[in-house]
KOLGU-4560 file (N, C-alpha, C; in nm, 3 decimals, padded with zeros to 5 digits):
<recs>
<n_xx: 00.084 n_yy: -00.119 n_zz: 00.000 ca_xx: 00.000 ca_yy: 00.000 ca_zz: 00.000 c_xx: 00.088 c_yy: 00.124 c_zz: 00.000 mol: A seq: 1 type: UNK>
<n_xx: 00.093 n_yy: 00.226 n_zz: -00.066 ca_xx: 00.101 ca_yy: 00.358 ca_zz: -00.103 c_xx: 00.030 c_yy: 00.489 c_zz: -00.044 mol: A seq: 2 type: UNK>
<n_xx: 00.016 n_yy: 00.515 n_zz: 00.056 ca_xx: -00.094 ca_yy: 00.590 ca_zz: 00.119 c_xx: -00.042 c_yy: 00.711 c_zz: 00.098 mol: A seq: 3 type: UNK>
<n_xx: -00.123 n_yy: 00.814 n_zz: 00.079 ca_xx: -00.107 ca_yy: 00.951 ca_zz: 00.090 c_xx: -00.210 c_yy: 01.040 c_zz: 00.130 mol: A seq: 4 type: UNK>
<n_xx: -00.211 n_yy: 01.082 n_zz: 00.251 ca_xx: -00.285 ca_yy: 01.150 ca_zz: 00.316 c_xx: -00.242 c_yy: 01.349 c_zz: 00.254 mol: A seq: 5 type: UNK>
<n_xx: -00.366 n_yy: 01.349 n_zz: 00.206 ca_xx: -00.350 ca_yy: 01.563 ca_zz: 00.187 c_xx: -00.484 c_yy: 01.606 c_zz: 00.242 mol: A seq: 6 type: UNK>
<n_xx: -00.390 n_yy: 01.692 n_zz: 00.354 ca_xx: -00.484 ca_yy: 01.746 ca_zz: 00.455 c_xx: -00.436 c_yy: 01.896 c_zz: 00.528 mol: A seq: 7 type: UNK>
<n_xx: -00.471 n_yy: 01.887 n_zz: 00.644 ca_xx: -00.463 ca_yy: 02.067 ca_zz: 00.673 c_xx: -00.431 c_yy: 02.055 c_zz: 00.821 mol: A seq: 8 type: UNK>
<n_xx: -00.339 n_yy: 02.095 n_zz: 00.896 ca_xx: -00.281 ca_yy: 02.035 ca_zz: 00.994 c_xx: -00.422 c_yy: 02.095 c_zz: 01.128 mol: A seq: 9 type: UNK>
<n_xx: -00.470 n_yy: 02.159 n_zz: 01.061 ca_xx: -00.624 ca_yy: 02.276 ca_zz: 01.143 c_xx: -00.713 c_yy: 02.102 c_zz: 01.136 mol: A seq: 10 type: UNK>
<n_xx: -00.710 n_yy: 02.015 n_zz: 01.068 ca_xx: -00.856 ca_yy: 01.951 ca_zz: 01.031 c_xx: -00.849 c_yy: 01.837 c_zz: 01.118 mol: A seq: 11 type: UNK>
<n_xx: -00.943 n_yy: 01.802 n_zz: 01.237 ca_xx: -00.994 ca_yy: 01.715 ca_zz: 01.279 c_xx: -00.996 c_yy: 01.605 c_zz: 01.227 mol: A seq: 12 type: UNK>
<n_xx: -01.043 n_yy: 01.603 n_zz: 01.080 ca_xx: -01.087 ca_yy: 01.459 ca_zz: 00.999 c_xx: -00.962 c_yy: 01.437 c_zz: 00.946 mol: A seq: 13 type: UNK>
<n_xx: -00.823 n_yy: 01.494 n_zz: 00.919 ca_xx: -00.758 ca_yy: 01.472 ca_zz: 00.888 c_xx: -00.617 c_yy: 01.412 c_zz: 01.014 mol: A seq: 14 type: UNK>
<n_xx: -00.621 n_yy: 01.443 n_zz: 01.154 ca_xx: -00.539 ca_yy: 01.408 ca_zz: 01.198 c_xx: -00.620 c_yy: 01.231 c_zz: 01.253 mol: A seq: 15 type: UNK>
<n_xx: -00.763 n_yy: 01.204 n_zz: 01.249 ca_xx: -00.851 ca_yy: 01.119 ca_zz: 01.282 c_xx: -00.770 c_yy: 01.011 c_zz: 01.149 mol: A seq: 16 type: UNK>
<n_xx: -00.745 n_yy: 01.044 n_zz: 01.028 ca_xx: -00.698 ca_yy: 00.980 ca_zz: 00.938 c_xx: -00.576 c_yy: 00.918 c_zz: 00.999 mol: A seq: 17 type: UNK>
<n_xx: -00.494 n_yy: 00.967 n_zz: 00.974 ca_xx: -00.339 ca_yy: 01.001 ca_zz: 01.036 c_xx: -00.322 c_yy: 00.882 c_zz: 01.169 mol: A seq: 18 type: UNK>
<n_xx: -00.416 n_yy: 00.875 n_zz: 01.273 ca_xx: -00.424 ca_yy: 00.834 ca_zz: 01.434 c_xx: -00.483 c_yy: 00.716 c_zz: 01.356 mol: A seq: 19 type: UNK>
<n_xx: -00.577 n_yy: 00.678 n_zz: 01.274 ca_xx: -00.599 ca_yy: 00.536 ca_zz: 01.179 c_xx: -00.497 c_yy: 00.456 c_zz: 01.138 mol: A seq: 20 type: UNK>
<n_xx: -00.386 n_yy: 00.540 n_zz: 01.049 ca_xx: -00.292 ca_yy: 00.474 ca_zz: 00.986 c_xx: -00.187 c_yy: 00.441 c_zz: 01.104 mol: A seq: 21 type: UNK>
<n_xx: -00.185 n_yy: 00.493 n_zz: 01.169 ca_xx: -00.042 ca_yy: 00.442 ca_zz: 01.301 c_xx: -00.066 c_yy: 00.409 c_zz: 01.345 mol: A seq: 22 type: UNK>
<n_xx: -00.231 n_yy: 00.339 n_zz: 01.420 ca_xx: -00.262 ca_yy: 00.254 ca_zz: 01.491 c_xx: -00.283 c_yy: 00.153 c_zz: 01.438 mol: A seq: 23 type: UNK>
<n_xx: -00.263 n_yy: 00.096 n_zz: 01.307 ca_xx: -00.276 ca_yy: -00.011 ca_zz: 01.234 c_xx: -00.130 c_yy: -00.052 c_zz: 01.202 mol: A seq: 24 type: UNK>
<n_xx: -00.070 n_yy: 00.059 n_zz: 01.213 ca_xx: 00.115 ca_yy: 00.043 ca_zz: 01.165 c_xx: 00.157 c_yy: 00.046 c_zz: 01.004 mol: A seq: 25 type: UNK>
<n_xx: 00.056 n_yy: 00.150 n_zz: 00.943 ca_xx: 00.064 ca_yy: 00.165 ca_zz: 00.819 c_xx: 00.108 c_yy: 00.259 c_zz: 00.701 mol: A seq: 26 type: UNK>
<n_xx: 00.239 n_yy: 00.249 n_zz: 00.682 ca_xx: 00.283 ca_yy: 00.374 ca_zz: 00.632 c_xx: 00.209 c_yy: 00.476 c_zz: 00.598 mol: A seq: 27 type: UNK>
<n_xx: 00.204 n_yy: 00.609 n_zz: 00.575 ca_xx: 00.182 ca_yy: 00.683 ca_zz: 00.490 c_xx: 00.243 c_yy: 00.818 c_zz: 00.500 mol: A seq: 28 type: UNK>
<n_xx: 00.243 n_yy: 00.870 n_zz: 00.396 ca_xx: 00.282 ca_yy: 01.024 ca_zz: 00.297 c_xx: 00.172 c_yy: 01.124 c_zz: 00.396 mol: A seq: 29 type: UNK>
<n_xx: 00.217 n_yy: 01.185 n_zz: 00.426 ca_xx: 00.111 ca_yy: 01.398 ca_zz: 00.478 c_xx: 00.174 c_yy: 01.466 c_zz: 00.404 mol: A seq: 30 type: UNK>
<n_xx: 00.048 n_yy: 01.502 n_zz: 00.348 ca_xx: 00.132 ca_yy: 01.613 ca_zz: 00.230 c_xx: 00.007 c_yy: 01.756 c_zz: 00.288 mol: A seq: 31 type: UNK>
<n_xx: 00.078 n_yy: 01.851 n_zz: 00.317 ca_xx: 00.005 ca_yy: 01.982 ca_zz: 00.366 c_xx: -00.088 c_yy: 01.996 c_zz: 00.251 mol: A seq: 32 type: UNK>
<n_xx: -00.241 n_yy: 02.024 n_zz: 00.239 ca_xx: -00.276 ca_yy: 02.070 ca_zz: 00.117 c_xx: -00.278 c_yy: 02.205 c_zz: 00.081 mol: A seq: 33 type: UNK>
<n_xx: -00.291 n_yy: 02.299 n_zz: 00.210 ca_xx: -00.290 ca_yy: 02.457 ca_zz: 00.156 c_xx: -00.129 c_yy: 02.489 c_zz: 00.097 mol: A seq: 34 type: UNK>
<n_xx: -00.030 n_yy: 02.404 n_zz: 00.160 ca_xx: 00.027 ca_yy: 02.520 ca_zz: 00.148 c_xx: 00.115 c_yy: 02.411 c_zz: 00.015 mol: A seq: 35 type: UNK>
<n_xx: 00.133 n_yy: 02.266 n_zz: -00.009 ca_xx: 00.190 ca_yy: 02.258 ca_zz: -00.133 c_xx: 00.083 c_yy: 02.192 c_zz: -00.223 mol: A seq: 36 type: UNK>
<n_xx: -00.049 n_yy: 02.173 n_zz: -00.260 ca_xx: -00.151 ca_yy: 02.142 ca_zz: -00.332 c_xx: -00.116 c_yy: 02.029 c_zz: -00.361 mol: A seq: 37 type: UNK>
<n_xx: -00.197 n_yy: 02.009 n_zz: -00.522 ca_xx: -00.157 ca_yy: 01.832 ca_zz: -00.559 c_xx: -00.085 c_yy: 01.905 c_zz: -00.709 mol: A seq: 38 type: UNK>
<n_xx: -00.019 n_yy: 01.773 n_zz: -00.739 ca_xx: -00.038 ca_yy: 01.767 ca_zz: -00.890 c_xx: -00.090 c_yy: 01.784 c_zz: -00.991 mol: A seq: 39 type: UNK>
<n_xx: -00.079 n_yy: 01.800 n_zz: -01.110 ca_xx: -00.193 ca_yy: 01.806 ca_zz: -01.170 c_xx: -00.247 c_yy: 01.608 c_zz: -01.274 mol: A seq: 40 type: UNK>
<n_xx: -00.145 n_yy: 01.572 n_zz: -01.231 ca_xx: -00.197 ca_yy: 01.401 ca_zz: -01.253 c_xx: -00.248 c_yy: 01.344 c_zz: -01.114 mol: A seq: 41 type: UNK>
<n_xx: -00.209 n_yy: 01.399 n_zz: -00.980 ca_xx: -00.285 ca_yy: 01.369 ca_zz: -00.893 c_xx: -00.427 c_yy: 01.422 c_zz: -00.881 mol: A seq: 42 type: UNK>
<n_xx: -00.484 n_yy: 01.512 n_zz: -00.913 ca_xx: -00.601 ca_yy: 01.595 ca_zz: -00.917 c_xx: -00.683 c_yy: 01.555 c_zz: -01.015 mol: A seq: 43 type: UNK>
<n_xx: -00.655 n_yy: 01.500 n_zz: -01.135 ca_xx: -00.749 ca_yy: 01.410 ca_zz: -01.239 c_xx: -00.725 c_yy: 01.274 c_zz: -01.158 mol: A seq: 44 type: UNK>
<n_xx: -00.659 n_yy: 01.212 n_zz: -01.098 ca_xx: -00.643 ca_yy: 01.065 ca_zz: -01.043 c_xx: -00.787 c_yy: 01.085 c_zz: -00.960 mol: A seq: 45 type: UNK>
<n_xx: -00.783 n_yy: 01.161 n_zz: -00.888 ca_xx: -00.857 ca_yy: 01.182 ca_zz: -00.745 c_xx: -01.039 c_yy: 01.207 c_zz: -00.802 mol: A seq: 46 type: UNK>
<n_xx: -01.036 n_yy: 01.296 n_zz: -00.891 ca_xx: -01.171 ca_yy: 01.315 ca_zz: -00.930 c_xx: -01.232 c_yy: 01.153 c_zz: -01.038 mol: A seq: 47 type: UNK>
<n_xx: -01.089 n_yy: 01.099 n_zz: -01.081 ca_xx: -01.189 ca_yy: 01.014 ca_zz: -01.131 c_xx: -01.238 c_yy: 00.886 c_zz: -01.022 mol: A seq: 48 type: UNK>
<n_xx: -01.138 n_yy: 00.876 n_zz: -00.923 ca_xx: -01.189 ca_yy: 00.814 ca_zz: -00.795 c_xx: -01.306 c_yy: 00.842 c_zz: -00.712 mol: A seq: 49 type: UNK>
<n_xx: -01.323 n_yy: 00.974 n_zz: -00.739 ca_xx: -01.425 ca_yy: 01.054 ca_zz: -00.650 c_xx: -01.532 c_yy: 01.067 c_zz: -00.720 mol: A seq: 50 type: UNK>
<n_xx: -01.564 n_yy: 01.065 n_zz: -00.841 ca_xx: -01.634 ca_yy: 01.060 ca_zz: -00.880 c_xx: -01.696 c_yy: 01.185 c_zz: -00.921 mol: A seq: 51 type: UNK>
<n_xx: -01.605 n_yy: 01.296 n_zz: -00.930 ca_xx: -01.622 ca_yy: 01.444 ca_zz: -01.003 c_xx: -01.573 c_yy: 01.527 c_zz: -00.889 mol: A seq: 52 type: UNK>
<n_xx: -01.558 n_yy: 01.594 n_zz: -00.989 ca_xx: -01.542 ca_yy: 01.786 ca_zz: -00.881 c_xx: -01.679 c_yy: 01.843 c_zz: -00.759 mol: A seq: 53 type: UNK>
<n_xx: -01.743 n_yy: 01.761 n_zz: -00.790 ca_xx: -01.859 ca_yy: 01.826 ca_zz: -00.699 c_xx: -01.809 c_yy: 01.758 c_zz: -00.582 mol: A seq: 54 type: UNK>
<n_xx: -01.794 n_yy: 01.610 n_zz: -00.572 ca_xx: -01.742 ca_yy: 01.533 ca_zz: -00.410 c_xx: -01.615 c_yy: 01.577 c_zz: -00.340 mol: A seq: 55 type: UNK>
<n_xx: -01.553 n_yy: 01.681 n_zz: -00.431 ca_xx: -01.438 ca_yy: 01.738 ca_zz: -00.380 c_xx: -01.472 c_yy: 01.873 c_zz: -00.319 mol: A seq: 56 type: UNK>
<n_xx: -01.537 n_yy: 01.950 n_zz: -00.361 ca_xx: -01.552 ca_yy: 02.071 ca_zz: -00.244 c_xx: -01.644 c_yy: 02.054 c_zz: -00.107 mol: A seq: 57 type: UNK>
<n_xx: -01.583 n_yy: 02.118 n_zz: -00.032 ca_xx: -01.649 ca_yy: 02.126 ca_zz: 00.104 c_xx: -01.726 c_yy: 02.229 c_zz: 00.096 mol: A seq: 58 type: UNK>
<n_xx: -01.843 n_yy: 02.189 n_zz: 00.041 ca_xx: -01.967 ca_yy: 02.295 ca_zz: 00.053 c_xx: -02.011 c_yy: 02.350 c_zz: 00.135 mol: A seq: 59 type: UNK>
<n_xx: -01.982 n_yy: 02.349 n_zz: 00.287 ca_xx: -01.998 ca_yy: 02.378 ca_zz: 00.402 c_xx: -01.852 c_yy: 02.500 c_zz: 00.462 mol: A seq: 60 type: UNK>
<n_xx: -01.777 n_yy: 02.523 n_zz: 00.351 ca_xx: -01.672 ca_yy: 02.631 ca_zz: 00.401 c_xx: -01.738 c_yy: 02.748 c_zz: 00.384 mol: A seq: 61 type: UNK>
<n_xx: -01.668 n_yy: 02.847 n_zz: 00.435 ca_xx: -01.716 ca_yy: 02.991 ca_zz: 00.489 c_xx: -01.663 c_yy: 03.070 c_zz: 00.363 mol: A seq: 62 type: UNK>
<n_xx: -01.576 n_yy: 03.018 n_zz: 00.291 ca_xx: -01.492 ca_yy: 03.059 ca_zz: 00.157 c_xx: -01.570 c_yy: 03.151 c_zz: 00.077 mol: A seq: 63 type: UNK>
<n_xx: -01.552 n_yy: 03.285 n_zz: 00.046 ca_xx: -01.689 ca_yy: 03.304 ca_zz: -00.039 c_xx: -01.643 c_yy: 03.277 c_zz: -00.203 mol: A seq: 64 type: UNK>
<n_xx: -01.557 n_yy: 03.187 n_zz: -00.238 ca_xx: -01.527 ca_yy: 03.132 ca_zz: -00.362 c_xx: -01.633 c_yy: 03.034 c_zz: -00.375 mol: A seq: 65 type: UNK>
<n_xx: -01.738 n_yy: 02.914 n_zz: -00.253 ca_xx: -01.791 ca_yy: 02.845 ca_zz: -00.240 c_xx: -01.921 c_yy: 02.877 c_zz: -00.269 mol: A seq: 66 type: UNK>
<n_xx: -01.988 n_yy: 03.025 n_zz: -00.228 ca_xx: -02.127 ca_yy: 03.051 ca_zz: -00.326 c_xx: -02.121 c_yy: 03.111 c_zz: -00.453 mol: A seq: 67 type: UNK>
<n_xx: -02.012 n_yy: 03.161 n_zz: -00.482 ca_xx: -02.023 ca_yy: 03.153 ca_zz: -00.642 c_xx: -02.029 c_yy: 03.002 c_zz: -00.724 mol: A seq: 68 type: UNK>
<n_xx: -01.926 n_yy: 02.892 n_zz: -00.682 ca_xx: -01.974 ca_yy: 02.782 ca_zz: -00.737 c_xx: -02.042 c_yy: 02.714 c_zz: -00.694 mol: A seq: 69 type: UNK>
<n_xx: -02.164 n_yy: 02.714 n_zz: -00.653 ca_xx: -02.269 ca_yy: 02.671 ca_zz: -00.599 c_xx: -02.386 c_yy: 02.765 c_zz: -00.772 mol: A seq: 70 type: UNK>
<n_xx: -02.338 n_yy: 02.828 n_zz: -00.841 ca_xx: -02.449 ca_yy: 02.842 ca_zz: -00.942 c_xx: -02.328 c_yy: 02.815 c_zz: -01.033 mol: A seq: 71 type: UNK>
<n_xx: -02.200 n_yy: 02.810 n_zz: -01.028 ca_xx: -02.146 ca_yy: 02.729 ca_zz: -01.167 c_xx: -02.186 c_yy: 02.605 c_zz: -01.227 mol: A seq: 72 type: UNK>
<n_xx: -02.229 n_yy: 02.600 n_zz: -01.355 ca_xx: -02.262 ca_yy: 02.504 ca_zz: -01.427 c_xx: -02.153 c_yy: 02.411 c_zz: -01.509 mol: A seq: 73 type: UNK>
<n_xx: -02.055 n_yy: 02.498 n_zz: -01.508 ca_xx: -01.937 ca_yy: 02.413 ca_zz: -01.600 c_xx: -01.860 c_yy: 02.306 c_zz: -01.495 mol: A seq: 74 type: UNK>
<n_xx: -01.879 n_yy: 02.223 n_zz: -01.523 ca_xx: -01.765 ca_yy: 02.138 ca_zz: -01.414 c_xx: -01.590 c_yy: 02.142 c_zz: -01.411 mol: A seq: 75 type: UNK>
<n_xx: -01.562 n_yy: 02.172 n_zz: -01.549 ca_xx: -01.421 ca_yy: 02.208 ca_zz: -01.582 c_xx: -01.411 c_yy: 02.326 c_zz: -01.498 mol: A seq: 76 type: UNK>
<n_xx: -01.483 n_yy: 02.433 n_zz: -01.546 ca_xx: -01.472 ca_yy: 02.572 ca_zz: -01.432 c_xx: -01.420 c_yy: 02.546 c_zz: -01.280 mol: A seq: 77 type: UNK>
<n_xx: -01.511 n_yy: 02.435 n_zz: -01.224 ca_xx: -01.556 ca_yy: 02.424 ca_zz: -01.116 c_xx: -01.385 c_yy: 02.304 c_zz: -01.070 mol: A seq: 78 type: UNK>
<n_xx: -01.376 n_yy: 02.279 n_zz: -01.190 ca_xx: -01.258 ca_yy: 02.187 ca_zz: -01.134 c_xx: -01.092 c_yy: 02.289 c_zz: -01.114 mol: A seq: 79 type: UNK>
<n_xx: -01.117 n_yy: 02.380 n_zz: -01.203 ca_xx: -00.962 ca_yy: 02.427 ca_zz: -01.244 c_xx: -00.964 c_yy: 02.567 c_zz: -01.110 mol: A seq: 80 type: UNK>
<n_xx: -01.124 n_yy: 02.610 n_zz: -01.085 ca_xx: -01.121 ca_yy: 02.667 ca_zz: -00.959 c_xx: -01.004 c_yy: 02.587 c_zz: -00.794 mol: A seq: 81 type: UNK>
<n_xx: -01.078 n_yy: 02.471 n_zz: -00.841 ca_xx: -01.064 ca_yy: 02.396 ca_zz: -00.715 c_xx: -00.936 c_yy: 02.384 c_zz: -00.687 mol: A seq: 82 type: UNK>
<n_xx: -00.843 n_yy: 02.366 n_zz: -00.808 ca_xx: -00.733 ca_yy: 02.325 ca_zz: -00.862 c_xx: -00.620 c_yy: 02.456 c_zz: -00.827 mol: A seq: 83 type: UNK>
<n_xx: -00.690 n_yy: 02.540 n_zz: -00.872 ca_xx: -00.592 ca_yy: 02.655 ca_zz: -00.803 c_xx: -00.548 c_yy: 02.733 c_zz: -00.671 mol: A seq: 84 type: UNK>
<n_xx: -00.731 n_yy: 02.649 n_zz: -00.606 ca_xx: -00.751 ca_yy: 02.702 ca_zz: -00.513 c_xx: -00.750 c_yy: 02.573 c_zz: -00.389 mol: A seq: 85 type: UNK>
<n_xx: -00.681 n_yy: 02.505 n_zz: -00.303 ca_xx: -00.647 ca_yy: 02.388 ca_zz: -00.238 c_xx: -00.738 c_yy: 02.410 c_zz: -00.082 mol: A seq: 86 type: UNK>
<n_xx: -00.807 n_yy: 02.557 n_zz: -00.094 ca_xx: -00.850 ca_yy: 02.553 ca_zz: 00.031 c_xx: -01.020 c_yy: 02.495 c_zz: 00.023 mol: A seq: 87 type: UNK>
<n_xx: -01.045 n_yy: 02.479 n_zz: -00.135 ca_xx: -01.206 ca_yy: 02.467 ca_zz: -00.127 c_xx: -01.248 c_yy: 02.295 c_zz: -00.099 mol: A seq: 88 type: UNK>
<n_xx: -01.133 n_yy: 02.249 n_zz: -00.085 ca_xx: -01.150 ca_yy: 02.149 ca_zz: -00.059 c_xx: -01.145 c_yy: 02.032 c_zz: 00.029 mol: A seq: 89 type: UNK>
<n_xx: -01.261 n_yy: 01.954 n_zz: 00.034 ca_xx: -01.318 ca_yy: 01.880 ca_zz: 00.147 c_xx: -01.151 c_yy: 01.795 c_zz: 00.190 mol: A seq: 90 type: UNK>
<n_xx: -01.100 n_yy: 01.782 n_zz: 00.353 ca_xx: -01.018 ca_yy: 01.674 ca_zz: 00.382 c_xx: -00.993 c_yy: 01.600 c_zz: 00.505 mol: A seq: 91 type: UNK>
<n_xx: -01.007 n_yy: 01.486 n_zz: 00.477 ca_xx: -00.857 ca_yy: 01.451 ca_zz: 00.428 c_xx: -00.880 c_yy: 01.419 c_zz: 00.303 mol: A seq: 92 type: UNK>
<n_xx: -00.793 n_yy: 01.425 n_zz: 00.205 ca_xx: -00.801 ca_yy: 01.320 ca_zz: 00.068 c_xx: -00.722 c_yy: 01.201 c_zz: 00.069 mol: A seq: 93 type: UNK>
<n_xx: -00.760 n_yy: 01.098 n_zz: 00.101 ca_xx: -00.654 ca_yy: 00.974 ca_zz: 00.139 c_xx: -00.661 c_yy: 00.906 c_zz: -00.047 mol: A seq: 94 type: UNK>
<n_xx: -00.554 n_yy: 00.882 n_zz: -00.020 ca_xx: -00.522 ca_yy: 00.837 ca_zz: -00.215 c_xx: -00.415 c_yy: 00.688 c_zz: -00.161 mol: A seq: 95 type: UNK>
<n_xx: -00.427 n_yy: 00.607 n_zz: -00.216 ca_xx: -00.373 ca_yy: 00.425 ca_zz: -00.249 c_xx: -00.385 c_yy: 00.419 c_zz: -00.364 mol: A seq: 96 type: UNK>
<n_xx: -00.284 n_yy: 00.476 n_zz: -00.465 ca_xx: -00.251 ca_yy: 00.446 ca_zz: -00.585 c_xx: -00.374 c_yy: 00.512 c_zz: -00.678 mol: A seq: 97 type: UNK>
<n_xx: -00.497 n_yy: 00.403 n_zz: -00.755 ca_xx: -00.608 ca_yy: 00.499 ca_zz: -00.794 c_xx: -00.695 c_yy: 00.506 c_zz: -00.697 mol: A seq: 98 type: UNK>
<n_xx: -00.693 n_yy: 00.455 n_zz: -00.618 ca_xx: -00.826 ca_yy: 00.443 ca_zz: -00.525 c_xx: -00.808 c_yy: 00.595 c_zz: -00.449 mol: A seq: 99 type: UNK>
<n_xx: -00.922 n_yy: 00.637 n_zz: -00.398 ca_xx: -00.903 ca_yy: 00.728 ca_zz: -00.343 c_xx: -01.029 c_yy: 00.796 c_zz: -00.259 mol: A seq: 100 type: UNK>
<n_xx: -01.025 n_yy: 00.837 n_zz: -00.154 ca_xx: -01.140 ca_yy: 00.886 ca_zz: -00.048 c_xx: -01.142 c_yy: 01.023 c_zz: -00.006 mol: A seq: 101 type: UNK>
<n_xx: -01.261 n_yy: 01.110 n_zz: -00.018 ca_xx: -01.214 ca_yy: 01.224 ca_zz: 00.033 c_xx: -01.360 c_yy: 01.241 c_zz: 00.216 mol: A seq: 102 type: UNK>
<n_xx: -01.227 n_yy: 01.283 n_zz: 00.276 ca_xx: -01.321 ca_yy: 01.294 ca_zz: 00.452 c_xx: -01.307 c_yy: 01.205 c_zz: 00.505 mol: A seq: 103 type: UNK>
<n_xx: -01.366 n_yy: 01.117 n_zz: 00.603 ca_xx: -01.293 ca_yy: 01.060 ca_zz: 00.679 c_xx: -01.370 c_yy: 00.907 c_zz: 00.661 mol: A seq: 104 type: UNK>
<n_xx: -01.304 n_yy: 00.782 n_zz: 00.591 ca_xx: -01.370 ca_yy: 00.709 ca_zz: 00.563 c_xx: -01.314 c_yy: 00.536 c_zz: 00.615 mol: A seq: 105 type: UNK>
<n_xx: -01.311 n_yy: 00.554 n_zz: 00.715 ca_xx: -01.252 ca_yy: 00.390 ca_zz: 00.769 c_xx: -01.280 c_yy: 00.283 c_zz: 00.740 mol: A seq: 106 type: UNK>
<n_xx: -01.422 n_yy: 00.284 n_zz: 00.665 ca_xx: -01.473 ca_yy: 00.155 ca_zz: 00.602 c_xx: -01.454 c_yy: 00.135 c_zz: 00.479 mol: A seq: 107 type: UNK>
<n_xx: -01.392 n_yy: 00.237 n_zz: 00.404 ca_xx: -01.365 ca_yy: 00.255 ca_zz: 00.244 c_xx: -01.176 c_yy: 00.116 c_zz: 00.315 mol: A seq: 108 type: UNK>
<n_xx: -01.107 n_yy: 00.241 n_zz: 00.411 ca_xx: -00.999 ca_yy: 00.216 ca_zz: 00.419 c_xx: -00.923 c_yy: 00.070 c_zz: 00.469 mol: A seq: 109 type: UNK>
<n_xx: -01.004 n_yy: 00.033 n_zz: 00.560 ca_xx: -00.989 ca_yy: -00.143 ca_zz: 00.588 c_xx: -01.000 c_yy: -00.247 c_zz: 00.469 mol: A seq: 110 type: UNK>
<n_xx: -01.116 n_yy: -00.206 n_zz: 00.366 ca_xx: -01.094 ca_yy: -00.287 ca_zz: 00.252 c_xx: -00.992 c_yy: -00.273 c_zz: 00.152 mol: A seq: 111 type: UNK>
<n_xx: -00.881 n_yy: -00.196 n_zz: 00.149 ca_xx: -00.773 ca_yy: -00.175 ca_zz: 00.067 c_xx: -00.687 c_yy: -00.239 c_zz: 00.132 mol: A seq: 112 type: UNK>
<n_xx: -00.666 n_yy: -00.312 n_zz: 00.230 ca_xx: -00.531 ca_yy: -00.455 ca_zz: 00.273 c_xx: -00.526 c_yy: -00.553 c_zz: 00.200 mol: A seq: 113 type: UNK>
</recs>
């Protein structure tokens, strides 16, 4: 397994990730997301795991980048926003090669052993 945790050292759901993987004794990667983002082959990896740009923002941030795309219709828009911008988004993002989870998902994560 390959784990890579991108998260925000502020996020609850992300150190809850983190306290998962070391109590199991399972490597993984923290990669800060505000302050060094993803890739841009990690960021198409992740949405096609996720299943689009919409399961990636945290619609619930205070961001006011978040009610303007709340009436964007383009999803590319909505992705290259997201893409530039590392704070609109929901975390932890836990990534195992393609697989990939965004928030805090322990039952996704036990079935990847």
């Amino acid at each position: 397994m390959n784990i890579q945790i991108f998260g925000s050292g502020k996020c609850f759901d992300t150190k809850k990730a983190e306290r998962y993987f070391k109590e199991r004794r399972i490597a993984f990667q923290r990669i800060d997301l505000p302050r060094y983002g993803m890739s841009g082959g990690e960021f198409d990896s992740v949405l096609r795991a996720v299943g689009g740009v919409d399961q990636l923002i945290d619609w619930n941030s205070k961001h006011p980048d978040i009610t303007l795309m709340k009436y964007m219709d383009d999803p590319q828009a909505k992705a290259d926003k997201v893409f530039q911008n590392p704070k609109l988004m929901k975390t932890p993002i836990v990534r195992n090669g393609r697989q990939a989870t965004v928030g805090y998902c322990p039952e996704i994560w036990s079935s990847w052993r």
